[in-house]
C-alpha positions in Angstrom: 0.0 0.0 0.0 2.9 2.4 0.9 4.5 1.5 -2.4 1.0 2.4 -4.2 0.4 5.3 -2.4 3.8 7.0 -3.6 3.4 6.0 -7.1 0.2 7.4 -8.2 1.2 10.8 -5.7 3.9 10.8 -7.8 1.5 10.3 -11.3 -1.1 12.5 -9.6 1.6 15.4 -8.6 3.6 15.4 -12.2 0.4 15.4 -14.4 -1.0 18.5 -12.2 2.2 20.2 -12.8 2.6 19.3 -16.2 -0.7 20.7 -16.9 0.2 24.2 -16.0 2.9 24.3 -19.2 0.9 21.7 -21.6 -1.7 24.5 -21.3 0.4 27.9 -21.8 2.4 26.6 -24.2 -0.5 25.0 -26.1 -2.2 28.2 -26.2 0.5 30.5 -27.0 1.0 28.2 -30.2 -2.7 28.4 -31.1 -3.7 31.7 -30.4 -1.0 34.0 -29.8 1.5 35.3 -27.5 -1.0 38.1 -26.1 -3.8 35.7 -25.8 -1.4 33.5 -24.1 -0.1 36.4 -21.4 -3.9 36.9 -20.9 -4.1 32.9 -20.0 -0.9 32.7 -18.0 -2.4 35.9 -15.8 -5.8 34.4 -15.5 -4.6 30.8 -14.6 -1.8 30.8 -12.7 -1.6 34.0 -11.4 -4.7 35.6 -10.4 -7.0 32.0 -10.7 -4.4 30.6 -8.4 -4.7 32.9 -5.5 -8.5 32.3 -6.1 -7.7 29.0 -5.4 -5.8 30.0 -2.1 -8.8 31.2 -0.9 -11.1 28.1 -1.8 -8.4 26.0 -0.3 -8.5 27.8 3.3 -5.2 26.3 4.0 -7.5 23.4 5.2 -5.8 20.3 3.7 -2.6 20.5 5.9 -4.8 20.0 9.0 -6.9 17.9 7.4 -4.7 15.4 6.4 -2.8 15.2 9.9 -5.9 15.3 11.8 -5.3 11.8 12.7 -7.3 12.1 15.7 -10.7 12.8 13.9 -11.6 16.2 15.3 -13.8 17.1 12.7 -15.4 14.7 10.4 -15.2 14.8 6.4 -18.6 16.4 6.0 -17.5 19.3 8.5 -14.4 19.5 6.4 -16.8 20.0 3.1 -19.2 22.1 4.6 -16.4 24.8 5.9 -14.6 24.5 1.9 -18.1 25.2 0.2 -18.0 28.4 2.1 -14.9 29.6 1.5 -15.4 28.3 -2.6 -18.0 31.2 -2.0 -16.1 33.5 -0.7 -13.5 33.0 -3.7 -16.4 33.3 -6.4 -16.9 36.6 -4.8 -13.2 38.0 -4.5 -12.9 37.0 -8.0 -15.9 38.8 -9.3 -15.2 42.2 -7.1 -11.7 42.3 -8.5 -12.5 41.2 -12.4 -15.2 44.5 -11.6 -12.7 47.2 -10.4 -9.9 45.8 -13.3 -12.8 46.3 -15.7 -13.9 49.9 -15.2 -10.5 51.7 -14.4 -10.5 54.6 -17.0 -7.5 53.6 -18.1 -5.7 50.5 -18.7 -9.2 48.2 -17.7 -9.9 44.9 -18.5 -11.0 44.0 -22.7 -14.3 42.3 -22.1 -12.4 39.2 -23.6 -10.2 39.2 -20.7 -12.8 39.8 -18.0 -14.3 36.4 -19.2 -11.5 34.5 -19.3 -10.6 35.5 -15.6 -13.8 34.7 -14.0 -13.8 31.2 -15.8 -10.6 30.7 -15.1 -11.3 31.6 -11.2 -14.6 29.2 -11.5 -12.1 26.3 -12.9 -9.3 27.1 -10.0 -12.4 27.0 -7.1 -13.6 23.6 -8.4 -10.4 22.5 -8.0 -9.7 24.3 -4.4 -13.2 22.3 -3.7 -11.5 18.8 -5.1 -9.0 19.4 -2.7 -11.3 18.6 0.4 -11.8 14.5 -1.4 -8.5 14.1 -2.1 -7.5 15.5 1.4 -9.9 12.7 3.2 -8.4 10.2 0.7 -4.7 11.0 2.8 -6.1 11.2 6.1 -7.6 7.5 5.5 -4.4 6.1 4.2 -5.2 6.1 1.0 -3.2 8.6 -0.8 -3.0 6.3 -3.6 -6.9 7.5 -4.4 -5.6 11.6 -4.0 -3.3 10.7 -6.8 -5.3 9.0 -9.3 -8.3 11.4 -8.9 -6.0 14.7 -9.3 -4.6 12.9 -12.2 -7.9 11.6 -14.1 -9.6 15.0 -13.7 -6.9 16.6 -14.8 -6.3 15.0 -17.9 -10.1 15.3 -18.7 -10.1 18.9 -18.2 -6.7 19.9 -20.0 -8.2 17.4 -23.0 -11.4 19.2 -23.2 -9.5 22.4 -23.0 -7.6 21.2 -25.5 -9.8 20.4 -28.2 -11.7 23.2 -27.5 -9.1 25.7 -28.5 -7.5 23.9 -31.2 -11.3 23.3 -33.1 -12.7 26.8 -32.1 -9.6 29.1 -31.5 -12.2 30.8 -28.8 -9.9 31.1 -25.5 -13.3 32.5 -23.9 -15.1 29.5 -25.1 -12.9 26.8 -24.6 -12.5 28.3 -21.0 -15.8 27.8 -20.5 -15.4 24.2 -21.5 -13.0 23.4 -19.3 -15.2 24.5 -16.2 -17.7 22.1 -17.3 -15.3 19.0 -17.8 -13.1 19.7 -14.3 -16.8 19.7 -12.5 -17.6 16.6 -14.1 -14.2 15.1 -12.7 -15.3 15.9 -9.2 -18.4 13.7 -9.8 -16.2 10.6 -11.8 -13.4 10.5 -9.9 -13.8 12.4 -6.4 -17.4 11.9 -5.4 -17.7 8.4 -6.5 -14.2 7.0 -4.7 -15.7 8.9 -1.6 -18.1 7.0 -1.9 -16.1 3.6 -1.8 -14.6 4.5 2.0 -16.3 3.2 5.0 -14.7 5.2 7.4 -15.6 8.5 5.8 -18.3 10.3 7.8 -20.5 12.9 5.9 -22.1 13.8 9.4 -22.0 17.3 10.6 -22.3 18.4 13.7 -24.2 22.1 14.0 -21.7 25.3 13.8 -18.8 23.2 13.6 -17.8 24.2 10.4 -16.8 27.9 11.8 -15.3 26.5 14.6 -12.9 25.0 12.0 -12.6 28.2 10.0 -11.7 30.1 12.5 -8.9 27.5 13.6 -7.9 27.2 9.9 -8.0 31.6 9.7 -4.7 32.0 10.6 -3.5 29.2 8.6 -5.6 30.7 5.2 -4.1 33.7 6.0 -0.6 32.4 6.1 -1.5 30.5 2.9 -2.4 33.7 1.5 0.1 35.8 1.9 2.7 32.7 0.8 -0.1 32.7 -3.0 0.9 36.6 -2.9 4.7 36.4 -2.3 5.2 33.5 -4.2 3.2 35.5 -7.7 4.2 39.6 -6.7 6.4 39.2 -9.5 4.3 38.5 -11.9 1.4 41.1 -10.5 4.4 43.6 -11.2 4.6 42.2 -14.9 1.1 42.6 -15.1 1.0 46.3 -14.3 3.9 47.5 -15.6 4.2 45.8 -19.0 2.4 43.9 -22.1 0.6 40.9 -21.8 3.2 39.2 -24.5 5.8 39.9 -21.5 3.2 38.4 -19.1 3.5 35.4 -21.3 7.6 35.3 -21.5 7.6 35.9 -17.6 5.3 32.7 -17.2 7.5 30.7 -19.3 10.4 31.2 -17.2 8.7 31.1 -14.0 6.2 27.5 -14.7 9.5 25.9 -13.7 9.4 26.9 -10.7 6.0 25.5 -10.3 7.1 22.1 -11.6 9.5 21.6 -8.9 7.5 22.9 -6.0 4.7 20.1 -7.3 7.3 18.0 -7.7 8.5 18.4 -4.1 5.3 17.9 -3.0 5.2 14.5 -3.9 8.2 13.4 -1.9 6.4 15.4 0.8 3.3 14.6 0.8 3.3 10.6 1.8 5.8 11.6 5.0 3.6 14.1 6.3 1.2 11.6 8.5 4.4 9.6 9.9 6.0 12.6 10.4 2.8 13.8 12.8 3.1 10.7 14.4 6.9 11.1 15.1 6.0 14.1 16.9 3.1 13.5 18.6 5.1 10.1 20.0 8.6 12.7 20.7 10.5 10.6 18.3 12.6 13.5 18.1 15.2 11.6 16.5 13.6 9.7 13.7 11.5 13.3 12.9 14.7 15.3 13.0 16.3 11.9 10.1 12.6 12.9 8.1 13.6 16.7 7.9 16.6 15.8 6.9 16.2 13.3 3.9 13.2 15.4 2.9 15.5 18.6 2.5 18.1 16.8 0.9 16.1 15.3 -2.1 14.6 18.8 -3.0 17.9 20.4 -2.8 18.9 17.7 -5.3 16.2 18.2 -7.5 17.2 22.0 -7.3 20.4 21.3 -8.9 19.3 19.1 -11.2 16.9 21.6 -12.4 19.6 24.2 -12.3 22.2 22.2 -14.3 19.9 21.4 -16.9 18.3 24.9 -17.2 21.9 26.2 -17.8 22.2 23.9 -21.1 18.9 23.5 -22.2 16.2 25.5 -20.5 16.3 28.5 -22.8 16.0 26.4 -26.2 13.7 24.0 -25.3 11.4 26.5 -23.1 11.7 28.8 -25.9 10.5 26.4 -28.4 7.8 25.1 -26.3 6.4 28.5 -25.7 7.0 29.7 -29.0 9.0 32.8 -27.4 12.4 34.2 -27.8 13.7 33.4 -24.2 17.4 33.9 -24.6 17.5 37.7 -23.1 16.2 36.3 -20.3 18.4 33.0 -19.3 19.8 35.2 -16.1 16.2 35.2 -15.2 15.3 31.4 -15.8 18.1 30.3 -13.4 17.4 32.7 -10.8 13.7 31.6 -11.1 14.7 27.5 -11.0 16.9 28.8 -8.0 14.0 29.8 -6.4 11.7 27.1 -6.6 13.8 25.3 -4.7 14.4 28.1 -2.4 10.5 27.9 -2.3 10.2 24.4 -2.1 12.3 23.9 1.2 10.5 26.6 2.6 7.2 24.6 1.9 8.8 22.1 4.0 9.4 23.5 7.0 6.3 25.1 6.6 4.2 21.6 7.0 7.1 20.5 10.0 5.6 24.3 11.8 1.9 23.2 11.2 2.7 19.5 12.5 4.3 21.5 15.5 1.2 23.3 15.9 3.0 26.7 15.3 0.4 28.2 13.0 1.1 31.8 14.5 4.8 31.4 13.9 3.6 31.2 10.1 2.0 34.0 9.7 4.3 36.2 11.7 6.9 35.3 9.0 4.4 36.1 6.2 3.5 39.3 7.1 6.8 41.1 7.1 8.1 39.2 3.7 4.8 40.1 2.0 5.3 43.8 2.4 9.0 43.5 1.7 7.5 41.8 -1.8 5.6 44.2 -2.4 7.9 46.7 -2.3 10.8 44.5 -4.4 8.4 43.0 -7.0 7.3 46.1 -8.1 10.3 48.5 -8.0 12.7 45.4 -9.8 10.4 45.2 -12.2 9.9 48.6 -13.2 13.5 48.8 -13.0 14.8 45.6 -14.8 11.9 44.4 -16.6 11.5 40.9 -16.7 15.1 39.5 -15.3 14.4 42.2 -12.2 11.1 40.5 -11.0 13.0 37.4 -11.0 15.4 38.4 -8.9 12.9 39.8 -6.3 11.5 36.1 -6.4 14.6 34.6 -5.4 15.4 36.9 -3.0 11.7 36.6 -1.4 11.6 33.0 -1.1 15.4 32.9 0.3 14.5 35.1 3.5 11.2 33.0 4.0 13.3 29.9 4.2 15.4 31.1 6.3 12.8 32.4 8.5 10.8 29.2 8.6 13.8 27.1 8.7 15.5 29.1 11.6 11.6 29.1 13.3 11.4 24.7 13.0 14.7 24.6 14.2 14.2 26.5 17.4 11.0 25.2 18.2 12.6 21.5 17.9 15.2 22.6 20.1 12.7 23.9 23.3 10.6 20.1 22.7 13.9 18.3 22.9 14.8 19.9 25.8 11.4 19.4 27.5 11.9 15.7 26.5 15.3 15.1 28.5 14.0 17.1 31.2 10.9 14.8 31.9 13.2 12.2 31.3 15.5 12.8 33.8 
C-alpha cells in the first residue's frame, strides 16, 4: 500500500504540474502570444490565489488530523463556504480591473478571468476529497483522482481551443469538464470509503474556520509572495511579457509540485513522530526530505543552464534567450521555495500556525515593495530576482523558526526524562 500510495502521488503530482505548461504553451501556439499572457495571468496568477482562498489552507490539517476532530462532511461544509467567498473575490476584482479609466480589463479578458477563477475553485473544492483520501491512508486515491480530472479537463481544454480558437469558449469548456471530474473520480471513490463520515455536527464548520483563519491567511500571503512578480509584470508591461515571464517562472512550479510528492506521503508519519517525541527519527525525516529537494534543485539548475532556454523557448513559442539570467534565478527559487514549503508543514505539524503568519507578514510587504520596484527597473530579469530573493529570506525564516521550536521540545523531552 505504501508502495501504491507514492506511485500514483507521484502520477497525480507530475500530471498536475505538467498541466500548467501543456496549457500555456498549447495556447501560445494556437492563439498567440498576447492571448497566451492573458491565460498565463488568468490561470496561474490571479486563478491561483482564487484557489488560495477556496483551499483555506485546510488540507494540511486535514490530512494530519489523525485524531478525527472534525469529520469529512465538516471538512466540506467549511470549503463550500470559503469556494463562495472566492467566487466573490474574484468577481469584485474582475469588476474594479474592468472599469479603471484607463488600462481596464477587454471584455475578452474579463471572461477569461472569471472562468478561469470558477475552474481554479472547483479545484480548491477537489481538494477537500482528495485530502480525506490522505487522512484515511489512501493517498494512492488523491493521486489518481487529481490525475484523471486533470487529464479530462486539459483534454477538453484542448480540443476546445484547437477546433474553435475561442480562448473564452474553450475556458468555459474546461469548467464544465473539471466539474464533471469531481463527480467521476472524487465523489464516486468517496463513496467507496467506510470510514468517511459525511455527518456534521451544528456550527462546527466555523469552529474550523476560524482555527484554519490564521493558517488561510498564512496561505495567502505565501499565493501573494510567491506570484508579486508577476502582478508587477502585469501592471507594468504587455501581456506578450506576461506570457515570457510565465514561461520562465512554470518551472518553478514544476518543482515545488514536484517536491510535494516526496512530501506529501511523510507528512502523517511525520505527525506521528512528533506526537510520539520521536525527536530523533523526525529530525532523520527533515533531513532526507530537505536533501532530495535540494537535489532536484540542482538538477533543475544544471539542466536549465544547457537546455532551458532552447527547449522552453520552443515550447512556448518565445524568444527566451535575453532572459536565461532570469530562468536560473527563477529554477533557484523554486527550490528556495520548495524547502520553505517544507518547514512550513514541520511548523503546522508543530502546531506553530502563528509562527507562520508572523513570518508572512513582514516578507509580503518587503515583496511588495521589491516586485514592483525590480520590475519597473529591470523588466523581466528584475522580477526574478525579487523572487529569489523573497523565497530565500522566507526559508530562512521558517527554517530558523522549526529549528528553534525543535530545540525547546527536545529539551522538555530530557527534562521529563530525567
Amino acid at each position: 500500500m505504501e508502495r501504491k500510495n507514492i506511485a500514483w502521488n507521484m502520477v497525480g503530482s507530475l500530471v498536475y504540474a505538467g498541466s500548467s505548461m501543456v496549457l500555456a504553451a498549447f495556447v501560445n501556439h494556437l492563439v498567440g502570444t498576447d492571448k497566451g499572457g492573458i491565460f498565463a495571468f488568468a490561470f496561474g496568477t490571479f486563478g491561483q490565489q482564487m484557489f488560495l482562498v477556496a483551499y483555506f489552507g485546510m488540507r494540511p490539517l486535514q490530512s494530519t488530523d489523525i485524531g478525527r476532530r472534525y469529520t469529512f462532511g465538516e471538512y466540506r461544509l467549511a470549503r463550500l463556504v470559503t469556494c463562495g467567498a472566492a467566487l466573490v473575490l474574484g468577481v469584485c476584482y474582475i469588476a474594479l480591473n474592468t472599469v479603471k479609466p484607463s488600462g481596464g480589463y477587454t471584455s475578452e479578458k474579463a471572461l477569461v478571468v472569471l472562468l478561469m477563477v470558477l475552474y481554479k475553485v472547483l479545484d480548491g473544492f477537489a481538494d477537500v476529497y482528495e485530502s480525506e483520501f490522505q487522512r484515511n491512508g489512501h493517498l494512492y486515491l488523491t493521486g489518481q483522482a487529481m490525475t484523471f480530472r486533470t487529464l479530462l479537463s486539459v483534454l477538453c481544454f484542448l480540443g476546445s481551443l484547437a477546433i474553435t480558437r475561442n480562448l473564452v469558449f474553450s475556458s468555459g469548456v474546461a469548467v464544465i469538464s473539471q466539474g464533471a471530474g469531481i463527480l467521476m473520480f472524487d465523489k464516486r471513490a468517496a463513496g467507496r470509503i467506510p470510514e468517511i463520515r459525511f455527518t456534521k455536527a451544528a456550527g462546527s464548520h466555523w469552529k474550523l474556520l476560524q482555527e484554519c483563519f490564521l493558517l488561510f491567511l498564512s496561505v495567502f500571503l505565501d499565493g501573494l509572495i510567491f506570484a508579486m512578480a508577476r502582478y508587477g509584470v502585469d501592471v507594468h508591461m504587455t501581456s506578450a511579457d506576461n506570457a515570457a515571464f510565465a514561461a520562465i517562472f512554470m518551472p518553478t512550479s514544476v518543482i515545488n509540485l514536484a517536491a510535494n510528492f516526496v512530501i506529501r506521503p511523510f507528512l502523517t508519519k511525520m505527525s506521528f513522530q512528533w506526537e510520539e517525541k520521536q525527536f530523533w527519527e523526525f529530525q532523520s525525516s527533515v533531513k532526507k526530505l530537505t536533501g532530495v529537494i535540494l537535489a532536484l534543485t540542482a538538477a533543475a539548475l544544471a539542466g536549465t543552464w544547457f537546455l532551458g532556454v532552447p527547449v522552453l523557448g520552443a515550447i512556448y513559442n518565445i524568444n527566451l534567450k535575453p532572459y536565461k539570467s532570469g530562468l536560473l534565478l527563477i529554477i533557484l527559487g523554486g527550490g528556495l521555495f520548495a524547502v520553505m514549503n517544507l518547514f512550513y508543514y514541520v511548523l503546522v505539524i508543530m502546531k506553530k500556525q502563528k509562527l507562520i503568519f508572523w513570518g508572512y507578514v513582514p516578507v509580503c510587504l518587503l515583496s511588495f515593495v521589491l516586485s514592483f520596484r525590480l520590475v519597473k527597473v529591470g523588466g523581466i530579469n528584475g522580477g526574478a530576482l525579487s523572487y529569489t530573493l523573497e523565497m530565500l529570506i522566507l526559508m530562512v525564516c521558517f527554517m530558523g523558526q522549526a529549528v528553534r521550536v525543535f530545540g525547546k521540545e527536545k529539551s522538555k523531552g530530557r527534562n521529563i526524562g530525567k
